[in-house]
N, C-alpha and C positions, 0 to 999 in steps of 0.2 A: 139886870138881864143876864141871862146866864147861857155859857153855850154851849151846845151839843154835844158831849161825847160819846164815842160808842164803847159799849159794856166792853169787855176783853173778856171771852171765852176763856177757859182755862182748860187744857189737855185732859180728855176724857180718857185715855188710852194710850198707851206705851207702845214703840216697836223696838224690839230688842232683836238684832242679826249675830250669831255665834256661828263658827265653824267647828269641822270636824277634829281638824289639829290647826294648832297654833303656827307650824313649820312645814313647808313640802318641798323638796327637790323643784326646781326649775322644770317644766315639762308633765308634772304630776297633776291631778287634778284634785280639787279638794270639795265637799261638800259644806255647806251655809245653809243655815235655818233660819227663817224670817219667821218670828214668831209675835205678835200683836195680842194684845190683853188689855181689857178695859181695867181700870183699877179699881172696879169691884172685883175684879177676879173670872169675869165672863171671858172669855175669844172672840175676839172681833172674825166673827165666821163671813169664809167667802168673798171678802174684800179685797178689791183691786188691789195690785202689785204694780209699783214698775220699778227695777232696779237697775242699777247700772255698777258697773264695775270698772277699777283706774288702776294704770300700775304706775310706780316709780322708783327709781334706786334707792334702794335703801343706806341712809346715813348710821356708821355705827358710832359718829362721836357725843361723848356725853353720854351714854346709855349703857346701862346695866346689861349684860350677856343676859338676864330670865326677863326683861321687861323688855321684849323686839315687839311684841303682839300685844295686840289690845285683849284683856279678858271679859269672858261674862260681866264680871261686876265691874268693868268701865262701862258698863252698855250705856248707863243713864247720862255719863257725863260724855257722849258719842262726839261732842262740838270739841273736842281735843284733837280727834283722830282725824288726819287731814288729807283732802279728796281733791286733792291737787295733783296734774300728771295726767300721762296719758290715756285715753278711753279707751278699754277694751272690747266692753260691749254693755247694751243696754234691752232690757226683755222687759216684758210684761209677764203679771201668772196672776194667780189668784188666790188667796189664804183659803185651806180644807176647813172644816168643820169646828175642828179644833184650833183656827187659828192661827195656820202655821203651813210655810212653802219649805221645801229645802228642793236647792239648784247645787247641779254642776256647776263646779268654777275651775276651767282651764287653769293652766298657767303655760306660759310660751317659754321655751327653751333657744338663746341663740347665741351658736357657738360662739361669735365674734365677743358678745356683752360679757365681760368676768366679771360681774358684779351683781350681787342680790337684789331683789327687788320685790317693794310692799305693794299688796297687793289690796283696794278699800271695795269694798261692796256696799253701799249706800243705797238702801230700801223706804219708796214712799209707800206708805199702808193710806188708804182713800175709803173710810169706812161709807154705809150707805147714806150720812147723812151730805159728805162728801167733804168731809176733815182731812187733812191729808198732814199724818205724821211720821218724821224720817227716823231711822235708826240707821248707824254705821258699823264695820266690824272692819277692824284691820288684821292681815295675816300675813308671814315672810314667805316668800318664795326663794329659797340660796341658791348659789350656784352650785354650790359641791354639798358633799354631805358633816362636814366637817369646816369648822374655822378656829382660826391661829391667831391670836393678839400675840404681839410684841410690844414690848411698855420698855422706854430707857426705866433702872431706877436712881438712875441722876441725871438732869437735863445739861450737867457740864462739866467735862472731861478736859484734862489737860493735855498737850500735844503728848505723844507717844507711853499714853497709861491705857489699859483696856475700858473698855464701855462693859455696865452691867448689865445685860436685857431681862426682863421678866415675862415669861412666854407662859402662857394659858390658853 
């Protein structure tokens, strides 16, 4: 006797989320394209939207100064980028013709916080048969327009010898 399992669908269609720049000033607004494509190459046209958007301090340890942002070509591997943190907001829209939303994305400026902050927009694409596939994009929001590393280049100094920093 053998027992039932059900088929496993396999993803008909992609949603891919980019922005307009990888970096904004704290305060500035940035633009995100929610873009959805069957992998024949068609546009998943006019299908529901509903996205949400998260902030959180951005951590710069372990991490490369040119890899703060997730790029286009992370889109696919979206389950890295992490949607953990505060909610900022959450909208519905709808994909145009061509398959594709682009939204306003605030960013909040507040005096008190001196610290940068990632900002995830997490888009579900709900095509008409009623599939509902997410894409993420993450992007920095800083606080200034400019950042300073200082690195010892020796983590051990003898009592009254100078420390060497490494500033970038």
């Amino acid at each position: 006797e053998r027992a039932f399992q059900p088929r496993r669908r396999r993803h008909e269609y992609q949603v891919r989320v980019t922005t307009a720049k990888p970096r904004v000033l704290q305060g500035e607004s940035n633009q995100a394209t929610i873009d959805s494509r069957y992998f024949f190459g068609e546009p998943v046209a006019n299908a529901k939207v509903k996205y949400t958007v998260h902030q959180s301090p951005h951590l710069w340890w372990g991490e490369d100064e040119d890899t703060d942002s997730s790029s286009a070509d992370d889109a696919d591997s979206n389950s890295d980028v992490d949607t953990s943190g505060d909610e900022e907001a959450e909208q519905t829209g709808r994909l145009n013709a061509d398959g594709k939303l682009v939204v306003s994305l605030p960013t909040r400026f507040v005096e008190k916080q001196h610290f940068d902050k990632d900002y995830v927009i997490e888009a579900g694409v709900t095509d008409a048969a009623g599939r509902e596939i997410t894409g993420r994009y993450r992007f920095l929001a800083t606080y200034g327009s400019y950042r300073i590393h200082v690195e010892p280049t020796s983590y051990v100094v003898q009592k009254g010898q100078t420390a060497s920093l490494q500033i970038t």
